[in-house]
N, C-alpha and C positions, 0 to 999 in steps of 0.2 A: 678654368683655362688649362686644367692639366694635361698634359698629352695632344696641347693644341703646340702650333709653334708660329709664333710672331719674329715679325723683319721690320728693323729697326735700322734703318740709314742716316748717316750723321751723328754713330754712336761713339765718336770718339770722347767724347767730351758733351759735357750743358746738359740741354732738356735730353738728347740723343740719348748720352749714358744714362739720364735716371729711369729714361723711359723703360729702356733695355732691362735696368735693372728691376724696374716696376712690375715687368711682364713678370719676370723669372719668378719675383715672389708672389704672383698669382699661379705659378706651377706652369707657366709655356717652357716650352723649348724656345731658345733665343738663337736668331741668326742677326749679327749685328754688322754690318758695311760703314766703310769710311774711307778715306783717301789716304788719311794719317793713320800710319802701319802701326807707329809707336803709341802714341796716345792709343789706337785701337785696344793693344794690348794690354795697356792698363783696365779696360774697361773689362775686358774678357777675365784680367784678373779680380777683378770684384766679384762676377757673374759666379766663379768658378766656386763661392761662397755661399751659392745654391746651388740643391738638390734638381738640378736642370742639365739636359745637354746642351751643347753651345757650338755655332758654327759663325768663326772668324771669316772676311772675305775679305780682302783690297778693294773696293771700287770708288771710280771717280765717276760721279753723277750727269760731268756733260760727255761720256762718252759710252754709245749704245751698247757696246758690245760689252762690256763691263757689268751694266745693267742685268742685260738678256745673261752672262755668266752669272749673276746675283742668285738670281731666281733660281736658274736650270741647279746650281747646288744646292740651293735651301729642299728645295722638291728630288733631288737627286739620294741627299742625304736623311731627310726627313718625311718623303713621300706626299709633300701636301703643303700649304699654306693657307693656314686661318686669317691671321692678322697683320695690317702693315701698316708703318707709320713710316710716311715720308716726309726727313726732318730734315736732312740735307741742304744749306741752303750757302749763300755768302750775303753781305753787305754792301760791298761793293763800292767808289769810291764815292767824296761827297761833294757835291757841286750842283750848283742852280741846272737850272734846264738847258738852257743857251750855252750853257758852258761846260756840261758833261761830253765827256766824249763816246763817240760811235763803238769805241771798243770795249769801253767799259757800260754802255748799257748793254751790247750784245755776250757778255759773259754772264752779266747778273741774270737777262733772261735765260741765256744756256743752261744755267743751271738751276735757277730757282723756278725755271716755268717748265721750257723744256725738259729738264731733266726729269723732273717731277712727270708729267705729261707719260712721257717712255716706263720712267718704274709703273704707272698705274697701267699702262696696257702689258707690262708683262706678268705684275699680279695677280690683274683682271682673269688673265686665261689660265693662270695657276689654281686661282678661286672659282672658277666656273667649274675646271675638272673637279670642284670637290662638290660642288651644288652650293656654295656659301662660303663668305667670308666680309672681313670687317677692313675697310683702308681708312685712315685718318691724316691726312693732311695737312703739315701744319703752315697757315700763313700766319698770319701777325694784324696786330691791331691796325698798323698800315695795309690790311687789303681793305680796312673800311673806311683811313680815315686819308689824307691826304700829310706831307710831313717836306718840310724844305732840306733842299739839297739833297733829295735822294729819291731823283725818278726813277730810276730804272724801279729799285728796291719795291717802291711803293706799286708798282704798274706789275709787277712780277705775282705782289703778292694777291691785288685785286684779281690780275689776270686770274688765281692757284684758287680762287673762290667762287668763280664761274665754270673753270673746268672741274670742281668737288659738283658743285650744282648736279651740272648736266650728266655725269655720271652717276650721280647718285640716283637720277631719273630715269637713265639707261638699262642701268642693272637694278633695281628694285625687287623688280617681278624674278630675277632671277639668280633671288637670296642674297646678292651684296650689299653690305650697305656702304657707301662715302660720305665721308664726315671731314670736317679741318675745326683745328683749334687753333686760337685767333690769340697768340700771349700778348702779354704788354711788356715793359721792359721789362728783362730777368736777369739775375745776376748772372751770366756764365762768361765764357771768353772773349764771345763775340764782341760785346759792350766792353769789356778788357780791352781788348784789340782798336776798338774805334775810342778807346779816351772816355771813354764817359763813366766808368767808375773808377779809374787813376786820377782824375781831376773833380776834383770838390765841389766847385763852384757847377760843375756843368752837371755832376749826380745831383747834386740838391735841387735843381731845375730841373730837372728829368722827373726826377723823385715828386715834385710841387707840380706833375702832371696828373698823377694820380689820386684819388681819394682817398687810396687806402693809405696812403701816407708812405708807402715805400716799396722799394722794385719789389720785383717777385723773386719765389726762388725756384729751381727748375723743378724741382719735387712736384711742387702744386700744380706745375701745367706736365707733369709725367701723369699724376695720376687722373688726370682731365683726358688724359689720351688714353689710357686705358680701361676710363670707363667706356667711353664712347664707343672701344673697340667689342667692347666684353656683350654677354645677352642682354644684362640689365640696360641697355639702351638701345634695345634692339627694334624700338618703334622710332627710332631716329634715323636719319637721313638726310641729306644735302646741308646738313646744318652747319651756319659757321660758330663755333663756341668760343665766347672769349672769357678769357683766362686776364684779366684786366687791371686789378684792384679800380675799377670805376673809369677809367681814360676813357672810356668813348662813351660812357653817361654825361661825361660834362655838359 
């Protein structure tokens, strides 16, 4: 990957940061986006611990122009774009069907479907100018299985595994490939943020979902994303990869 350069959204933190940092030590150039200026920072400060160049951007995922800025710098600065992982996502709040509201299912899609949707058409025309490149997608093991009190979440990510599909079929013949990595729970903030690894009772249940006996950690679904991205998988496509420890073999 050396002298290739990968965009990494949602690098403030979790799988985002080790992604980023994953690239760097396969020798990409990293362009990393996030919403969060500060947390950004730190992550750029890790980055700067490789022998890589690094390009910082502000963006916030449900707004286009932001996006379409993402790109036009990563290719302004770096003249090209191999690799993308669009990791960007929220959770969004947690309530049955009947009783979520209309606002909060249209933010979790704004950004976890739509937003996603916008980054892959302005990658897409960045990787065409080059005749090739690799997007990886991430949903979650909710695009395959279904999970209480969290439709938007769950419909956002199925949605994010039909739209990997159909482009992967799209641009095939003309060198891209699209891919999503499908994690199970991971330790990072997110699951922080919704209570499920501050409370015991509810991580051990969580935990007693999976076979492997215990969450994941972002590393192992970073380096799932950049295999996917990299040649060695370069007879792959449309594929949803899950990153699991067994949840959806049950």
């Amino acid at each position: 990957m050396k002298n290739k350069v990968a965009l990494v959204t949602g690098a403030a933190t979790g799988i985002g940061r080790e992604t980023a940092i994953a690239f760097a030590k396969k020798g990409a150039n990293v362009v990393i986006a996030d919403i969060n200026k500060k947390q950004l920072a730190e992550t750029e400060k890790l980055l700067n611990e490789e022998e890589v160049e690094i390009l910082s951007v502000k963006a916030d995922i449900s707004n286009e122009e932001d996006i379409r800025n993402m790109v036009e710098k990563t290719v302004q600065k770096f003249g090209r774009l191999d690799f993308a992982c669009n990791n960007a996502g929220i959770g969004g709040e947690s309530a049955t069907t009947g009783e979520y509201s209309t606002e909060g299912w249209d933010k979790v899609l704004n950004i976890n479907l739509r937003g996603q949707f916008i980054c892959m058409k302005y990658e897409i025309e960045a990787m065409l100018d080059n005749g090739s490149g690799s997007i990886v997608n991430i949903s979650s093991i909710l695009g395959h299985v279904g999970f209480t009190e969290a439709p938007a979440y769950v419909a956002s990510k199925h949605g994010l595994l039909g739209l990997t599909k159909t482009a992967a079929i799209e641009y095939a013949s003309q060198g891209i490939r699209v891919n999503a990595v499908c994690p199970g729970f991971i330790e990072t903030p997110m699951l922080e943020d919704a209570g499920i690894t501050t409370d015991e009772e509810t991580k051990q249940h969580i935990i007693s979902l999976h076979p492997a006996g215990r969450l994941g950690k972002p590393r192992e679904v970073a380096d799932a994303i950049v295999w996917l991205a990299s040649d060695e998988a370069s007879f792959v496509t449309g594929h949803p990869l899950l990153v699991d420890g067994g949840y959806v073999a049950r």
